[in-house]
N, C-alpha and C positions, 0 to 999 in steps of 0.2 A: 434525373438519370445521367446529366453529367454526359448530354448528349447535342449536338448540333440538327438540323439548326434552332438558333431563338433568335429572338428578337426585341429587342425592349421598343416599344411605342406607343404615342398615345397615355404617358403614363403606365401600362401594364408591359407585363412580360410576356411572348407568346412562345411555345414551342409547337413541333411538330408541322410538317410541313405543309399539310393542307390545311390545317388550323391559319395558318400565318396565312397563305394562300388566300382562303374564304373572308376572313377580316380586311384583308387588304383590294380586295374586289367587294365588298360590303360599305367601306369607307373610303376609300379609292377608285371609282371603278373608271378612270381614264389613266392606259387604257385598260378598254375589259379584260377580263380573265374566263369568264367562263358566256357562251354565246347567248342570246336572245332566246334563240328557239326552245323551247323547253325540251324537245327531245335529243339537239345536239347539247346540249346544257347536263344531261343526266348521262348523257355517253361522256362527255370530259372527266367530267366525276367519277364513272365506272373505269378508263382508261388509267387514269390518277391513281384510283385504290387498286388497280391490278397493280400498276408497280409500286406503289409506295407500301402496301400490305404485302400485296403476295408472293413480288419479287424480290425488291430489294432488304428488308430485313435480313432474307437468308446469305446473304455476305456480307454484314457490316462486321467487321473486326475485333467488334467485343463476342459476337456471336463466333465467327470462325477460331475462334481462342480457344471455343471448346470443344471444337472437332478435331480427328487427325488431318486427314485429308483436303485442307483449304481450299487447294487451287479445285479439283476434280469434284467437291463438295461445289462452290460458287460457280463452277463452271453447267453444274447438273443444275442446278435451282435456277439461273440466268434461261439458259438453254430453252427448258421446262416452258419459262414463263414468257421468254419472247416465241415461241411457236405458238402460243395462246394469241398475244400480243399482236403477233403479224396476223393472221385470220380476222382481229377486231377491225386493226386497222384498213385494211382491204375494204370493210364495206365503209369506213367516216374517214378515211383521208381525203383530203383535195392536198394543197400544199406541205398543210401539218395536220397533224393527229385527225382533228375535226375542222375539214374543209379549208378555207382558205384563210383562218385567222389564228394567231398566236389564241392559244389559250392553254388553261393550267395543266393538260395534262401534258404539253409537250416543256411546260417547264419542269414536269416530271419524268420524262423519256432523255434528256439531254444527259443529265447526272447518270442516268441508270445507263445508257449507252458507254457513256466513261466507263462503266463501273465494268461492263462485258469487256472492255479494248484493254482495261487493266487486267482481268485477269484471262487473257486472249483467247474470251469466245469466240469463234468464225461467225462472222455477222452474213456471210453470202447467204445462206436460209432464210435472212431478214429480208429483202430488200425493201420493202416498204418503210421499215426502221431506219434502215440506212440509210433512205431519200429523204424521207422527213428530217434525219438529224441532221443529213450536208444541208439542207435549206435551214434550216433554224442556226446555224454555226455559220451562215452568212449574215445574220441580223448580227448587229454590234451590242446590244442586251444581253447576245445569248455570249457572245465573244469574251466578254469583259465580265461576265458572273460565272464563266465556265470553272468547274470544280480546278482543272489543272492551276488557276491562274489567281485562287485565295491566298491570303497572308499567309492562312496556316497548312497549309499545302506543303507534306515532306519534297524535301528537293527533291527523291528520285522521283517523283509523279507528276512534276511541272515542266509544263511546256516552253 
């Protein structure tokens, strides 16, 4: 599809982001990605697929090509999906997404927070969103793979 991200590893090539995700806490798992408990374990994963499915697709750029309305489009779909988002989060935050440990869905909330500030959804409706992402953008992981800060990153969108 001619689409980020992928990854070549392990001899194979992966795409998709929770694909790569799941493999790399499968063969890698220091450190973990997704928690112990089996039931905060299946909320990282529902947290993940709210934004990775149901949020972010509807503004990726090859999609907004074929609507008129871009900003006011990404802005409705983002909007939409962090009011969802913020109610989740409310009951499985402690520091990030699920309690007090990095895990996959908040390497899935980082990007998709960019993605609201690019196209300047009001996060104050968030704030569980918004506290979780200032703590994860103080981790030096989340600093140095932040979307603003890749190679292929247009100049106007780097920090």
């Amino acid at each position: 599809m001619q689409q980020v991200p992928a990854l070549k590893i392990d001899g194979i090539i992966l795409s998709q982001s929770l694909a790569i995700i799941q493999y790399l806490e499968e063969t890698r798992p220091n450190p973990r990605l997704l928690p112990q408990d089996l039931k905060k374990r299946a909320q990282a994963r529902m947290i993940s697929d709210h934004i990775v499915s149901g949020i972010q697709p509807l503004q990726n750029l090859t999609f907004l090509k074929q609507v008129g309305e871009k900003m006011e489009w990404a802005q409705h779909n983002i909007t939409c999906g962090f009011k969802a988002l913020e109610q989740i989060l409310q009951h499985t935050a402690g520091r990030y997404c699920i309690g007090d440990e990095v895990s996959m869905a908040d390497l899935c909330l980082v990007p998709q927070v960019h993605n609201a500030e690019r196209f300047k959804v009001d996060l104050a409706p968030y704030p569980t969103i918004t506290r979780i992402n200032k703590a994860l953008l103080e981790l030096e992981a989340f600093q140095v793979s932040h979307p603003c800060r890749q190679p292929d990153t247009p100049a106007e969108l780097r920090t």
